[in-house]
N, CA, C and O atoms as a GROMACS GRO file, in nm:
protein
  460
    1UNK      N    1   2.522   0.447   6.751
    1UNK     CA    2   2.396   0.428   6.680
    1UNK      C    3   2.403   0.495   6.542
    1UNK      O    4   2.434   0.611   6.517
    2UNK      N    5   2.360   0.372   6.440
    2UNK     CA    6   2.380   0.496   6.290
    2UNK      C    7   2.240   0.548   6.306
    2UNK      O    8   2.168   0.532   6.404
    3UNK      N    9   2.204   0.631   6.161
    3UNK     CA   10   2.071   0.709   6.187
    3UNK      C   11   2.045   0.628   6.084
    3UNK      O   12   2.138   0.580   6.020
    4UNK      N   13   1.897   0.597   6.050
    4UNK     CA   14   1.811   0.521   5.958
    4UNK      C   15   1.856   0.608   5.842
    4UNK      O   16   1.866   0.544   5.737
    5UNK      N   17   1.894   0.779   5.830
    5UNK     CA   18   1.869   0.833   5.724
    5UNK      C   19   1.985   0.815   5.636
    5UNK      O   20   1.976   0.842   5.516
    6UNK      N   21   2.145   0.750   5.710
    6UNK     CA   22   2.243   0.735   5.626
    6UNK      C   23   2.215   0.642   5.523
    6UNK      O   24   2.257   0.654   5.408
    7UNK      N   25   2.124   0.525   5.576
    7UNK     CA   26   2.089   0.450   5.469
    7UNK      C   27   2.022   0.444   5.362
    7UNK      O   28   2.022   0.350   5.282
    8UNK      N   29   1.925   0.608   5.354
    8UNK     CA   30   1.856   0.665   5.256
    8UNK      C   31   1.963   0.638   5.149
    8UNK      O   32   2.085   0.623   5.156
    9UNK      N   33   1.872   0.638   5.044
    9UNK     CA   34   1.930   0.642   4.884
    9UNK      C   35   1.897   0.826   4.888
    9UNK      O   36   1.820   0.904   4.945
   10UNK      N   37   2.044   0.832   4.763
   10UNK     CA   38   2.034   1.013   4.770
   10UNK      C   39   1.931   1.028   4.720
   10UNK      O   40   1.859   1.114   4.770
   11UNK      N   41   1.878   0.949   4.592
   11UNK     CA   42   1.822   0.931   4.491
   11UNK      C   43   1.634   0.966   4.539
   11UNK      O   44   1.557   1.050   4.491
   12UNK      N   45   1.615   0.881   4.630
   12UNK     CA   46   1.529   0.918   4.755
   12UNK      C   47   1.464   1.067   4.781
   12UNK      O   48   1.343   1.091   4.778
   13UNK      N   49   1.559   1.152   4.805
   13UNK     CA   50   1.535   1.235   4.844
   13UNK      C   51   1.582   1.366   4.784
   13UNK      O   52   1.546   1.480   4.816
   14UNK      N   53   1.708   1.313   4.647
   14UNK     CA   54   1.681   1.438   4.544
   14UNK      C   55   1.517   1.492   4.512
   14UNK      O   56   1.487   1.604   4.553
   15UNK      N   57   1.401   1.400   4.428
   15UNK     CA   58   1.311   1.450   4.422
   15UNK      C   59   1.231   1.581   4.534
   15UNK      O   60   1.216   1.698   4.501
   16UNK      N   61   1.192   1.524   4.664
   16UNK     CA   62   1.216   1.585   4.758
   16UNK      C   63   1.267   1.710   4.753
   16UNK      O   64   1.184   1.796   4.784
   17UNK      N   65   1.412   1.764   4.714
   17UNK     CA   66   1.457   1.904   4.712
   17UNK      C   67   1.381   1.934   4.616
   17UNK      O   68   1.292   2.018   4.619
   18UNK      N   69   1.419   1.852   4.501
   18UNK     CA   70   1.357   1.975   4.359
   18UNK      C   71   1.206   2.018   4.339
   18UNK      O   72   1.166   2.109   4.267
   19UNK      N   73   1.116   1.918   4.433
   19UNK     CA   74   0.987   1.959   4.425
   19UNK      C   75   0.987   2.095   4.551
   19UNK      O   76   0.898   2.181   4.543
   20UNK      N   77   1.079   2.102   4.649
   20UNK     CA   78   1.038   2.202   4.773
   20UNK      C   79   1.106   2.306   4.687
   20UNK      O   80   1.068   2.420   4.714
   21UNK      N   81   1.184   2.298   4.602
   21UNK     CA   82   1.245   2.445   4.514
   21UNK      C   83   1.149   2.459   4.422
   21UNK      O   84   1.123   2.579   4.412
   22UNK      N   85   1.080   2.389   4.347
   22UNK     CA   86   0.963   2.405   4.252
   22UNK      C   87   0.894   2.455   4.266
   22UNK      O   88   0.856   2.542   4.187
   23UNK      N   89   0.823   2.417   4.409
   23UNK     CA   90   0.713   2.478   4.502
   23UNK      C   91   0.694   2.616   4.520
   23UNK      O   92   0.579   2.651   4.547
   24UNK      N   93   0.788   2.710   4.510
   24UNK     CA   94   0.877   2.797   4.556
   24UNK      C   95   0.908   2.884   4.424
   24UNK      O   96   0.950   2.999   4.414
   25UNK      N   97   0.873   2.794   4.333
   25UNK     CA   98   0.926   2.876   4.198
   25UNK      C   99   1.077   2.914   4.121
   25UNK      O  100   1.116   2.979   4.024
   26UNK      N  101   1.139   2.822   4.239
   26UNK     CA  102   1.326   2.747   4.214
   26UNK      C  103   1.276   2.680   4.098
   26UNK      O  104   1.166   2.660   4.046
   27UNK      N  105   1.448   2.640   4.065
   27UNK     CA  106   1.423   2.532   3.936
   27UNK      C  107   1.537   2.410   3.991
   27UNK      O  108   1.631   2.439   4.065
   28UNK      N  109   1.519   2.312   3.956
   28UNK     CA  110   1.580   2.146   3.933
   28UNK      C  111   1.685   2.212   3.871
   28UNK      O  112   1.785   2.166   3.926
   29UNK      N  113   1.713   2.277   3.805
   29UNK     CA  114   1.873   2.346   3.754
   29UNK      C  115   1.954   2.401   3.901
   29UNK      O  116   2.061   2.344   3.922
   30UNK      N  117   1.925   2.475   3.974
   30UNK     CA  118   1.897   2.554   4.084
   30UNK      C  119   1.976   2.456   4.192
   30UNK      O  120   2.088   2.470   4.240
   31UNK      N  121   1.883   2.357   4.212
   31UNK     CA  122   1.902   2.202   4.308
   31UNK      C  123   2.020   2.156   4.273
   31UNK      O  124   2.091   2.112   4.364
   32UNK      N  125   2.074   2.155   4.131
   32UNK     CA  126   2.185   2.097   4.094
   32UNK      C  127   2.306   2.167   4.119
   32UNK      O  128   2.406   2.125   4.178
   33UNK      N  129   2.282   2.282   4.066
   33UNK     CA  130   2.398   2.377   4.117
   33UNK      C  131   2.491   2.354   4.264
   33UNK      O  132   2.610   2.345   4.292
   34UNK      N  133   2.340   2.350   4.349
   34UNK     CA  134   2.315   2.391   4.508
   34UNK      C  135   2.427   2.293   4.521
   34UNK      O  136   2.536   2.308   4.575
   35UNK      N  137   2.373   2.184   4.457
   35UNK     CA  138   2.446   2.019   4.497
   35UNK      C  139   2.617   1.999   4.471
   35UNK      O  140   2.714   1.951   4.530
   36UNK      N  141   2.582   2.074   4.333
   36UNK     CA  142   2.746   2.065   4.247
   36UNK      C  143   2.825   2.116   4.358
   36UNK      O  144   2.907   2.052   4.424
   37UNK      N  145   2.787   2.259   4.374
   37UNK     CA  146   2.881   2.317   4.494
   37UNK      C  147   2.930   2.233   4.606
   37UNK      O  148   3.044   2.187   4.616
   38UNK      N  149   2.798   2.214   4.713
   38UNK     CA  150   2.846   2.146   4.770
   38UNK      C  151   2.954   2.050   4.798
   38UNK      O  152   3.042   2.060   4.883
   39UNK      N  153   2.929   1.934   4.693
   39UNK     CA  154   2.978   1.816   4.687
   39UNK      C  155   3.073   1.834   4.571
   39UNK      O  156   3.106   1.724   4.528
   40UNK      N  157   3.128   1.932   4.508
   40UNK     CA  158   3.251   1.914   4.393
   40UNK      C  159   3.181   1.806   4.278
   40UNK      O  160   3.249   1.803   4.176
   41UNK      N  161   3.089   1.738   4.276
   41UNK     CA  162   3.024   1.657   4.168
   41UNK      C  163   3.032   1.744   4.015
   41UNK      O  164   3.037   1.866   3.999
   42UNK      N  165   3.031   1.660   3.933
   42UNK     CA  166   2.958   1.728   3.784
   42UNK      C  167   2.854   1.696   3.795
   42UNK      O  168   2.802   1.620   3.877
   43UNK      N  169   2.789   1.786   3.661
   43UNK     CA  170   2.650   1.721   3.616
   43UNK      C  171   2.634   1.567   3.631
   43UNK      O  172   2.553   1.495   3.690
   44UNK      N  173   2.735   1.548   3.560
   44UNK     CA  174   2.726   1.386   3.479
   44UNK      C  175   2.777   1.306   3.630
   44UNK      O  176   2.726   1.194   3.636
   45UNK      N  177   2.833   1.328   3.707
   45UNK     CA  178   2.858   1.245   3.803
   45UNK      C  179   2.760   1.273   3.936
   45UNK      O  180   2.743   1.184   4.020
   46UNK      N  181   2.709   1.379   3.947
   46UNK     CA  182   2.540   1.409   4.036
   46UNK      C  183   2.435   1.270   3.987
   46UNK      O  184   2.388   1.181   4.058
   47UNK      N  185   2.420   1.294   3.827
   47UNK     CA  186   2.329   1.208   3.759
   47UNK      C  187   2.343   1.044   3.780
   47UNK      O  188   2.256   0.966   3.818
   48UNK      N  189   2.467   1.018   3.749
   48UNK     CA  190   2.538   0.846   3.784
   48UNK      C  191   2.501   0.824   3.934
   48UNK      O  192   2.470   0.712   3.975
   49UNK      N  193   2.507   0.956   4.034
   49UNK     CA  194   2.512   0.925   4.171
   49UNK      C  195   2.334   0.854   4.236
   49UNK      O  196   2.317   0.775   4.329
   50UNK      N  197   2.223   0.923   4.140
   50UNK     CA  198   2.119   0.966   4.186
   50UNK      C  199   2.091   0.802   4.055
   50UNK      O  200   2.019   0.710   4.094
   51UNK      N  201   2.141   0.796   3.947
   51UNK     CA  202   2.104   0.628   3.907
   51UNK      C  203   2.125   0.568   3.956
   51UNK      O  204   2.033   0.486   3.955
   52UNK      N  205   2.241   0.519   4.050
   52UNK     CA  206   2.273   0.444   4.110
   52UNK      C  207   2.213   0.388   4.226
   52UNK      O  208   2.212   0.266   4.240
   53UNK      N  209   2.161   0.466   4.312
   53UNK     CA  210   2.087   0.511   4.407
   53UNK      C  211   2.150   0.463   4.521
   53UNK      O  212   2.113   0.386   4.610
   54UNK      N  213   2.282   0.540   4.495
   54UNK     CA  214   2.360   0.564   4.649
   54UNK      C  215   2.286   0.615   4.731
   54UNK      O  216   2.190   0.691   4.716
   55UNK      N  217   2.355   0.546   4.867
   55UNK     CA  218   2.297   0.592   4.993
   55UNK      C  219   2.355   0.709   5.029
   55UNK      O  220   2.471   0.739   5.001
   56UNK      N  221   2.280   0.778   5.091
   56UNK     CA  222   2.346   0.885   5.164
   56UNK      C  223   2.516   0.918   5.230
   56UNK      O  224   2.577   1.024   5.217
   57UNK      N  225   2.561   0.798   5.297
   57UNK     CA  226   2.649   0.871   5.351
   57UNK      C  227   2.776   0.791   5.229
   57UNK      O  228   2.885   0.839   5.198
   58UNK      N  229   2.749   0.732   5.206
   58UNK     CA  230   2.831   0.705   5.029
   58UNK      C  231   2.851   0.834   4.979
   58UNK      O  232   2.963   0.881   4.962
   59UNK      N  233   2.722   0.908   4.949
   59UNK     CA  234   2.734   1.005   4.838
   59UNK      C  235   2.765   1.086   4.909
   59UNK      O  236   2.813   1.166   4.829
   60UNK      N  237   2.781   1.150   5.050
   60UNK     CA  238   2.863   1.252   5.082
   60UNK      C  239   3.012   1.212   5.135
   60UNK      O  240   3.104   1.292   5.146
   61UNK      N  241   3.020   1.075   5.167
   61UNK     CA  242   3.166   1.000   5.216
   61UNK      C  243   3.284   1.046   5.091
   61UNK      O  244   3.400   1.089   5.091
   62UNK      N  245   3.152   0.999   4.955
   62UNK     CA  246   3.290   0.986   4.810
   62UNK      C  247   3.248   1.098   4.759
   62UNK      O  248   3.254   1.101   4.636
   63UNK      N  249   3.196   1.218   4.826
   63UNK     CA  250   3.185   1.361   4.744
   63UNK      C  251   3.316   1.360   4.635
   63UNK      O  252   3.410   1.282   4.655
   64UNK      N  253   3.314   1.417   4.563
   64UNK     CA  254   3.461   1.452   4.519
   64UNK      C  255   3.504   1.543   4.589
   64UNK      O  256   3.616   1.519   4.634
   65UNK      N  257   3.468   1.625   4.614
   65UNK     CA  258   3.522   1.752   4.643
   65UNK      C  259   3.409   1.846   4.751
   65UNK      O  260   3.355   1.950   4.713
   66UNK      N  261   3.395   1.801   4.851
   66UNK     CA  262   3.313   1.912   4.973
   66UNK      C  263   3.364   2.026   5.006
   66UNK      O  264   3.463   2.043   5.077
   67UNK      N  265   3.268   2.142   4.932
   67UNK     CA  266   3.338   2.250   4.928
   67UNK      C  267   3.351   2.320   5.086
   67UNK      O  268   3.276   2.297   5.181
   68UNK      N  269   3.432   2.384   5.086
   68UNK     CA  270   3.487   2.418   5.206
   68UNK      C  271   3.472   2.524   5.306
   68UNK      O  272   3.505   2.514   5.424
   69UNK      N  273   3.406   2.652   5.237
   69UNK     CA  274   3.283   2.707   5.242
   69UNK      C  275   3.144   2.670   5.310
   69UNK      O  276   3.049   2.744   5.337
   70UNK      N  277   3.160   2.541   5.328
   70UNK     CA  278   3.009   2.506   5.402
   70UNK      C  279   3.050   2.512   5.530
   70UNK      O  280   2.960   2.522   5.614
   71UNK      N  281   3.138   2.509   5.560
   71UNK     CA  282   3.163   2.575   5.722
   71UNK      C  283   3.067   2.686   5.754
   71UNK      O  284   3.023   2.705   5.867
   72UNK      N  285   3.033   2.764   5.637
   72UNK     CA  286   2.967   2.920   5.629
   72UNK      C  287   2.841   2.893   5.692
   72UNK      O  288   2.808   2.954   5.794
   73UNK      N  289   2.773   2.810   5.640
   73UNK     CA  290   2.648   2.756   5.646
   73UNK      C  291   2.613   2.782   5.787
   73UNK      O  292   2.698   2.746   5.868
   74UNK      N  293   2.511   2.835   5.833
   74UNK     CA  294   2.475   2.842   6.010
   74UNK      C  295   2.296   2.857   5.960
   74UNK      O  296   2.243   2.872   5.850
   75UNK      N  297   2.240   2.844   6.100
   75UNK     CA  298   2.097   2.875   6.083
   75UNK      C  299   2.062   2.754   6.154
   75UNK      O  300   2.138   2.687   6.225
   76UNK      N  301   1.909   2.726   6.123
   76UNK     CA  302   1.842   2.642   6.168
   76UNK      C  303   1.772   2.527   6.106
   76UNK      O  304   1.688   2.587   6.038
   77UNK      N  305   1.753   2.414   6.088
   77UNK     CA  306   1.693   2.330   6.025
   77UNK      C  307   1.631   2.210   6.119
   77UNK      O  308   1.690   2.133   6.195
   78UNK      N  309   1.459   2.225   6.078
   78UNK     CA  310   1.372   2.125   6.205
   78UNK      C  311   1.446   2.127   6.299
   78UNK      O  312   1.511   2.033   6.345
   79UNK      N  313   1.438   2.281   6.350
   79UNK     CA  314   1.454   2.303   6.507
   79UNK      C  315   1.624   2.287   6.551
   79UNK      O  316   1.666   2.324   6.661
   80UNK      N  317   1.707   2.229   6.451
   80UNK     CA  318   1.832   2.209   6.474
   80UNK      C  319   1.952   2.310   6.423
   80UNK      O  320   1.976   2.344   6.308
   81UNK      N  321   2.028   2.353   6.560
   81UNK     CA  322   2.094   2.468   6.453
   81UNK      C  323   2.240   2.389   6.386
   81UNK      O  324   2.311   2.303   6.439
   82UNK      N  325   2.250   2.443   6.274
   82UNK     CA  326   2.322   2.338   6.180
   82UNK      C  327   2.436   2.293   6.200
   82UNK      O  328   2.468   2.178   6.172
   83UNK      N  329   2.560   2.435   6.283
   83UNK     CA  330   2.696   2.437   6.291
   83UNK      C  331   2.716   2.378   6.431
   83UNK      O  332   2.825   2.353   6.481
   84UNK      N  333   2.575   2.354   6.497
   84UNK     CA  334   2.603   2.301   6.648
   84UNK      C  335   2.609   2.138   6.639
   84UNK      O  336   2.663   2.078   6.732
   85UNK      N  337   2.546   2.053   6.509
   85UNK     CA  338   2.543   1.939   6.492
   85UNK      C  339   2.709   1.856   6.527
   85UNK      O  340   2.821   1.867   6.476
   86UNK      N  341   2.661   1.787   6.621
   86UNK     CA  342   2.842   1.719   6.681
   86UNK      C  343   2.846   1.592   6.579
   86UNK      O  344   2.949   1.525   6.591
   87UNK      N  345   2.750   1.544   6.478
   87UNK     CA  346   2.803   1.420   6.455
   87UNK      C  347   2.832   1.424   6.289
   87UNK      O  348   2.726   1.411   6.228
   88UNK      N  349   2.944   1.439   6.203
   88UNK     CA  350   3.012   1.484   6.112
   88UNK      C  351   2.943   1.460   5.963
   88UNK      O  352   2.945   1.538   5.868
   89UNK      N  353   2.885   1.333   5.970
   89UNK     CA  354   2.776   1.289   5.872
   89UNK      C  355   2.626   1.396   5.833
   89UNK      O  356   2.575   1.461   5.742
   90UNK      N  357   2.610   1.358   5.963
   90UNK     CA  358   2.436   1.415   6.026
   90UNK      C  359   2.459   1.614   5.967
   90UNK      O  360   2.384   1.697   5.916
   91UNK      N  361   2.604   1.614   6.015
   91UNK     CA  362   2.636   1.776   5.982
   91UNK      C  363   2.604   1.782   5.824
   91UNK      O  364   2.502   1.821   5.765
   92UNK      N  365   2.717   1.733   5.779
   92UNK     CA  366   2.714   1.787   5.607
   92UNK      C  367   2.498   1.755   5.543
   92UNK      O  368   2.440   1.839   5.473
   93UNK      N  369   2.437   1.638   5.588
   93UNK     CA  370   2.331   1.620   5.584
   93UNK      C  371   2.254   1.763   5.563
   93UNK      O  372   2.201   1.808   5.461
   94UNK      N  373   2.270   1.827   5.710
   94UNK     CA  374   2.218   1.895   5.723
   94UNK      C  375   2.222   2.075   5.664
   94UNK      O  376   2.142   2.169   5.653
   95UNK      N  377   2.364   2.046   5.640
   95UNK     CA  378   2.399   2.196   5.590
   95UNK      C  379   2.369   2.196   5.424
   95UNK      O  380   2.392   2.291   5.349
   96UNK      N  381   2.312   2.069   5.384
   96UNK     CA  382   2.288   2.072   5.250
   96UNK      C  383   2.126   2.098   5.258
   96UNK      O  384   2.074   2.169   5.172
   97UNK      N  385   2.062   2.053   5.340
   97UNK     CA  386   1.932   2.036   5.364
   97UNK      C  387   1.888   2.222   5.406
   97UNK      O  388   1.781   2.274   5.373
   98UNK      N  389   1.984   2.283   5.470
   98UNK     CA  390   1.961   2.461   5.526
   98UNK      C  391   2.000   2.506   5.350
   98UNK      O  392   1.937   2.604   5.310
   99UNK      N  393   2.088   2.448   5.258
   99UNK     CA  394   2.118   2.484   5.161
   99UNK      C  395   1.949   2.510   5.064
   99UNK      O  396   1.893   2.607   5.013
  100UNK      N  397   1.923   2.386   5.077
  100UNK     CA  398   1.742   2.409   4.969
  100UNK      C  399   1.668   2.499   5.022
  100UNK      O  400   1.612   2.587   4.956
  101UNK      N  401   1.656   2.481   5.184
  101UNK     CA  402   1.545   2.549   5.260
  101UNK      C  403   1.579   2.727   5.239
  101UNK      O  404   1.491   2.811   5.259
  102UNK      N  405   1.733   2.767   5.193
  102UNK     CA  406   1.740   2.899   5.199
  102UNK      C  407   1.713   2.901   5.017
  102UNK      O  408   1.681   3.014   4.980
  103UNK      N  409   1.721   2.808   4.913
  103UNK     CA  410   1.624   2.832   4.773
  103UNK      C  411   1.485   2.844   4.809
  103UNK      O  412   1.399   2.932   4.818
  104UNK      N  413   1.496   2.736   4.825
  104UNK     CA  414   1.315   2.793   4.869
  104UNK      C  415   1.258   2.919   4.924
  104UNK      O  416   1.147   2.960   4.890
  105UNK      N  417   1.323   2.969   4.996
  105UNK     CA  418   1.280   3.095   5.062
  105UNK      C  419   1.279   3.214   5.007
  105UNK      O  420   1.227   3.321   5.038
  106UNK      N  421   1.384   3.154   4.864
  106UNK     CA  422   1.411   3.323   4.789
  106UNK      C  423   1.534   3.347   4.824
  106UNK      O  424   1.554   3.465   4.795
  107UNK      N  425   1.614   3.307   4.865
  107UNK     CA  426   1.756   3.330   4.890
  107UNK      C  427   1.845   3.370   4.733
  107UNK      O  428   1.847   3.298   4.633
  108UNK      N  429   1.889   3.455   4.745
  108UNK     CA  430   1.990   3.472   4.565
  108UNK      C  431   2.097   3.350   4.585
  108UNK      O  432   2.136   3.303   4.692
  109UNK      N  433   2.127   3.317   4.476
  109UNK     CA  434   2.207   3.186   4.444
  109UNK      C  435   2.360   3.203   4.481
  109UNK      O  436   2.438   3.109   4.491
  110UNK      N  437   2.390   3.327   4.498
  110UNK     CA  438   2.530   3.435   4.499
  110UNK      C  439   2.568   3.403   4.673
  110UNK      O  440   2.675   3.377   4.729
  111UNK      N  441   2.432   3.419   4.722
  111UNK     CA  442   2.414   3.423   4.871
  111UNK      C  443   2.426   3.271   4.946
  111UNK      O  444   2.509   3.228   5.026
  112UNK      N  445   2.317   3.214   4.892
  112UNK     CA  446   2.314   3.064   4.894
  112UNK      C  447   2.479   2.982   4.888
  112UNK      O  448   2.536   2.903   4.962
  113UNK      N  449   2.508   3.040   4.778
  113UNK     CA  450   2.673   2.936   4.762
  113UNK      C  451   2.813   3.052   4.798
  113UNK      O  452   2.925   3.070   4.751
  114UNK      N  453   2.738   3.108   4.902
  114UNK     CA  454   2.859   3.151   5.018
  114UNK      C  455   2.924   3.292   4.914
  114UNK      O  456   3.036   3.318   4.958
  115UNK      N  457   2.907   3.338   4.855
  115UNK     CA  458   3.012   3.403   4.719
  115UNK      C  459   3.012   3.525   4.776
  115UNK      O  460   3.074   3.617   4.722
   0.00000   0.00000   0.00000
């Protein structure tokens, strides 16, 4: 079974982060970073990704570069703990998704991107 959400556009649901970091008193600079890390993207190739309005598992399939470090990532997200997720997609999904939820919270950026 795929999940409805691979078929999300990233594009979709960038807004989404940068308003829950906004909310919060994060910045859309902040979101990008979060992202760059993650996914090895540039600026300029985050931006092409989010015009385009790749789907989800596109934009984490052709990451350039998934940093490797997100193994680090543990915790909980809507009730799910992140490193227990068995299905490899749904994982990275999610460890990007514990990634905003620990901006939002006030997390230092040092902390956030594993350093």
């Amino acid at each position: 079974m795929t999940h409805r959400i691979y078929a999300m556009s990233f594009a979709s649901l960038y807004p989404l982060y940068v308003a829950k970091a906004e909310k919060k008193g994060r910045t859309k600079a902040e979101v990008d970073e979060i992202i760059r890390w993650f996914t090895g993207h540039s600026q300029e190739g985050l931006d092409a990704e989010i015009a385009a309005g790749t789907n989800l598992q596109d934009f984490l399939g052709r990451a350039p570069n998934l940093n490797p470090a997100r193994s680090l990532i543990t915790g909980v997200v809507c009730g799910v703990r992140v490193e227990q997720v068995e299905e490899p997609l749904m994982r990275e999904i999610r460890y990007l998704d514990k990634l905003i939820d620990e901006l939002a919270k006030g997390k230092a950026m040092e902390k956030i991107l594993r350093g």
